[in-house]
Structure formats: C-alpha cells, structure tokens
N, C-alpha and C positions, 0 to 999 in steps of 0.2 A: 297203538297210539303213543307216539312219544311225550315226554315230559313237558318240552315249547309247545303243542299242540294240545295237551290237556290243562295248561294255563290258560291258553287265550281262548278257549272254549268258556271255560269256567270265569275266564274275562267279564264275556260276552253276559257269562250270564247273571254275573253277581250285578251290573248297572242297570239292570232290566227293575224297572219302577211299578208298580202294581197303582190306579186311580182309584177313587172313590165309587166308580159303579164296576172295579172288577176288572178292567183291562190293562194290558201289559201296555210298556211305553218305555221308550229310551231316549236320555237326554242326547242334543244332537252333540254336546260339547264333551261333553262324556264317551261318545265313541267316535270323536275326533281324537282323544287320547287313545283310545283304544288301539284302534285302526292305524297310531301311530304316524298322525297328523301334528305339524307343530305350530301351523300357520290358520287360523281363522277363515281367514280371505280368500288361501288354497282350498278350504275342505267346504266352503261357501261356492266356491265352482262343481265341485261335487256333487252336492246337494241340489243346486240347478240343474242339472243335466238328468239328476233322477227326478226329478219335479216334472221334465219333460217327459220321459219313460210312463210316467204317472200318466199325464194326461193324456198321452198317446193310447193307451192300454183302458181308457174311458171311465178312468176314478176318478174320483171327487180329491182333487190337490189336498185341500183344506184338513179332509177326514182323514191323512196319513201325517202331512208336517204342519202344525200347528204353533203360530207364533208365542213363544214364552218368555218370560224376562226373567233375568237372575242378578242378582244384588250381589257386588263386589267391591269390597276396600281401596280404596284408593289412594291412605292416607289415614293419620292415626284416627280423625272424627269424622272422616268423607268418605261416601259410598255411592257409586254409581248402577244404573243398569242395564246389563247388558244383554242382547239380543243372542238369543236361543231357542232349539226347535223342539218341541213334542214329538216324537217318532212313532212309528204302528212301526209291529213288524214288519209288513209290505215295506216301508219305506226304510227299513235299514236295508232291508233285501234290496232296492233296489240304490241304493248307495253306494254299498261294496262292490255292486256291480258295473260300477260306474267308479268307483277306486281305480288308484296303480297298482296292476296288479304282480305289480315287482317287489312290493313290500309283501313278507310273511304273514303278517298279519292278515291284508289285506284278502290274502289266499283262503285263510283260514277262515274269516269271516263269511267270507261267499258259502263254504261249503258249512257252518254253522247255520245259517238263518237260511238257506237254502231244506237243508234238513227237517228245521225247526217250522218252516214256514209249510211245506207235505207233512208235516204233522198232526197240523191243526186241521186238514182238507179229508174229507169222508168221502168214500165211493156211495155212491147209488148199490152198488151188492154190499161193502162194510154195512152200512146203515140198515139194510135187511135184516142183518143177523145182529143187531144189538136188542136187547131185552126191551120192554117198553118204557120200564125206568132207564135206562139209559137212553133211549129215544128223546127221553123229558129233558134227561139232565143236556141232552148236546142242545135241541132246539130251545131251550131256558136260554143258554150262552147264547145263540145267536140273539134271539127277542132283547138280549140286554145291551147286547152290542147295536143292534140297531134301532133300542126306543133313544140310544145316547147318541146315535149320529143323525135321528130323526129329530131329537129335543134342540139340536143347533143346529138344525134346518130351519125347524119352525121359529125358532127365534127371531131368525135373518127374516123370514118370512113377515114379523112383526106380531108374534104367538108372547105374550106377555103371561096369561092362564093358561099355565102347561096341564095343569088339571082339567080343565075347560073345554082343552085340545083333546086328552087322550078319550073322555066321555063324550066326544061329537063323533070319534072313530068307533069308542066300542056301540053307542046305542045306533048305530048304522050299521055294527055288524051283531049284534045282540037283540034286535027289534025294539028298542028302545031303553035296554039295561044301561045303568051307567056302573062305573064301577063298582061302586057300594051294594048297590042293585045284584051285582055279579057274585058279591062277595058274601051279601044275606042267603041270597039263593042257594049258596056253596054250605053254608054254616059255618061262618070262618071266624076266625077270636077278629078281636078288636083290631083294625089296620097290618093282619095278615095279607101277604102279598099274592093276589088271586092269582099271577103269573106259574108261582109256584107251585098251585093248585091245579093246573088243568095237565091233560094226557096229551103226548106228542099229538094228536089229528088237532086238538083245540089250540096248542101251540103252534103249530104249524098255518093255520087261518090266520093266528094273530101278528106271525110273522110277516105271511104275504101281507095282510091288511099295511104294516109299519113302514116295509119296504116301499109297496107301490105308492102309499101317501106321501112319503117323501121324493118318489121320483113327480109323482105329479107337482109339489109344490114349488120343484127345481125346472120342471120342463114350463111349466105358465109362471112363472115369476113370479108365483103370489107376494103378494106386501102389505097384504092388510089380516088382519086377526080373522074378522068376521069370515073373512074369503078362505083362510086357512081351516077353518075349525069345519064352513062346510063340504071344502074338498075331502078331509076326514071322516066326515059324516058319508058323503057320496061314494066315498072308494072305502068302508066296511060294508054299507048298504049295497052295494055291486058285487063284492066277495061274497054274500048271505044269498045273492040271485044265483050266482053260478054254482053255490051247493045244492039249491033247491034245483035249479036247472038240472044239474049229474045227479039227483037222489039219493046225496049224502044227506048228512045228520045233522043239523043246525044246533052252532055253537052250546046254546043252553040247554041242549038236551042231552049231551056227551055225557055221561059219567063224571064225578070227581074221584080224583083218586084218593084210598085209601090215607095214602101218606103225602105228606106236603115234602119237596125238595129238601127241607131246612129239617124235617125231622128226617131223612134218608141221610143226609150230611154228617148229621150228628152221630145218627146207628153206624155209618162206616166208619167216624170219628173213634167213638166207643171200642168199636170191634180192634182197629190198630194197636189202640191203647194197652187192650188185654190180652193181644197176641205177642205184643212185644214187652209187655210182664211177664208171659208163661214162659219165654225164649228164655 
C-alpha cells in the first residue's frame, strides 16, 4: 500500500463521528472534502443518485442520510445554517459509488467503505463458531442499532412515551413483564441495562420483536400512540406464540448470564491495560 493510499484510508477514517447510542456516522460535508469535491451543488447530485440506489435496494432513505444543520460565519457577529447530511456507512458506500470515478480519491474510497462495510456482515457459519459471549456482544450491537432506528419510527408514528412503548413490546413478549419487572427478576443494580443482561437466544427474540415492530409500524402507517404501543404489544405477544409453537424456551426462563456486557467490557479493558505494561 502506497503512502497516497494509506492517507486517504486513514482520511476516511479519522472524520468517521461516533453518536450518542454508539453508531458510526460521517458528515456529508466532510467527505465532500474528502472525496475531493469542491462544489456543494456537484456532490448534492451525488448524493441524490445514491438516495435513489437506497430506495431501490428497499432501505429506509431517512435511516442512512439524515438531515443536519451546521452553523457557519458569515461575517464578524453573523452566523448562518447550513444544510448537511448524517451518513451510515451504507450510505457513504453508496456515494462513492455513485462518485467520478476519475478522481483518486474517489477510487480509494469505493474500495475503503466497500472493505469496511463486509466487515461489519457475519456469515450464518462465522456466527456458529463465536463463543456465546461473543454471540452477546454482536446481537447487543444490532438491538442497539435497531431500538435507535425503531425509537424514530415510533416517534413519526406519534410514540411521545418511549418507555411506555418499549413495555407494551416487552410485556407481549414477556407475558406481562415490563422492564423493571425484567430487571427485578434478573437481580440487577439499580437502572442496570437488562439488554446487557441476557444470552444471545434472549437477544436474539428481542431483536426480531424491534425489527418486525418497526416494519409493522411503517407498513400500516400507524399515527397515533395508542395504535403504536399496541402493535408493540401485539408483535412481542406473536414472537412468544411461535416460541411456544417450535418448543423453545420462553424469554423469562433463559438463564441470565453470569456477567453483564459492561463488566466483560471492562475485564477486556483491564486485560489490554496489563499486557501493554508487561510489553
């Protein structure tokens, strides 16, 4: 790998933004520079064209470019705001792809986020052979990535009590547990995160339950609260038939594991720590 190829790599990946529940994101303006865009308007045709790629391919537009503003000087006391996009990786992936692909940059990018993006993607055999804490830790990441593209669903939907919401889902897949309910039964400290708590099969129910709630809430239009919280209720209560139906193990009877996510976190934490003092 040459020297211009392990800069715009390391480009790529120093503008890369971490949110508040943990997901990666890149400004749209920021790898317009990157990408070695000097025009707005040009790299806004861009951006369209993968917007279209998006829908074609049956994503939700909304959950990869996200409208953003940024405040900009204009003048020594005057500041205006200007129109900028929230990125997923999907959607840088599908940008450069949809770049000129005559610029170097441009080149390099494809095969960056291209890379980056089979990275993040598990086989059915990968996922075999991970340990059960690793099981945890991969379907934790997805439950987190999909309770935050399901929380502005429900929003849209007219979900005001995001708490209200997620205990109409779990006591229909819990036979009437609500969070806290989950979290006594667990013996968990005080507003410890039950997610954290349970073993890939119980992570895995609470996934499907997230996911199919928010396709239901987007396929019927819901737009009212009440109607949201009992499609929740309705589609964990239908995931808790079809375990009973296959005679699997119903959610409250799983095991809790030993260690919560957040103390395995720490112990790898730790472990780094001391192996790169004894080095």
């Amino acid at each position: 790998m040459n020297e211009i190829q392990k800069y715009k790599e390391k480009t790529f990946e120093e503008i890369k933004h971490i949110d508040e529940f943990g997901n990666e994101y890149w400004k749209a303006r920021e790898l317009m520079l990157a990408l070695e865009y000097k025009r707005w308007d040009k790299f806004c045709n861009v951006i369209e064209n993968a917007k279209i790629a998006c829908e074609k391919s049956y994503y939700v537009i909304e959950d990869h470019f996200s409208h953003m503003g940024k405040m900009v000087k204009i003048g020594s006391k005057t500041s205006r705001t200007i129109m900028d996009y929230k990125l997923s990786r999907y959607a840088c992936y599908l940008i450069v792809q949809n770049a000129d692909p005559r610029k170097e940059s441009v080149a390099l990018g494809q095969t960056y986020f291209a890379i980056q993006t089979r990275k993040q993607e598990i086989s059915e055999i990968e996922y075999s052979k991970l340990t059960e804490d690793e099981k945890r830790f991969y379907q934790r990441n997805l439950t987190k990535k999909g309770n935050y593209s399901l929380n502005r669903t429900a929003m849209k939907s007219g979900v005001k009590n995001l708490d209200k919401f997620h205990n109409a889902g779990y006591k229909g897949l819990y036979n009437g547990e609500t969070a806290n309910d989950i979290a006594k039964r667990k013996k968990l400290r005080y507003r410890e995160d039950i997610l954290d708590n349970m073993g890939s099969v119980e992570l895995a129910a609470n996934l499907f339950r997230i996911t199919q709630t928010e396709q239901k809430l987007i396929n019927d239009n819901i737009r009212s609260e009440s109607d949201a919280n009992e499609a929740h209720y309705t589609i964990g209560k239908n995931i808790r038939e079809v375990i009973a139906k296959n005679g699997g193990t119903m959610p409250e009877k799983l095991p809790t594991p030993k260690k919560s996510l957040k103390e395995l976190e720490r112990e790898n934490k730790n472990k780094l720590v001391t192996n790169i003092k004894n080095k």
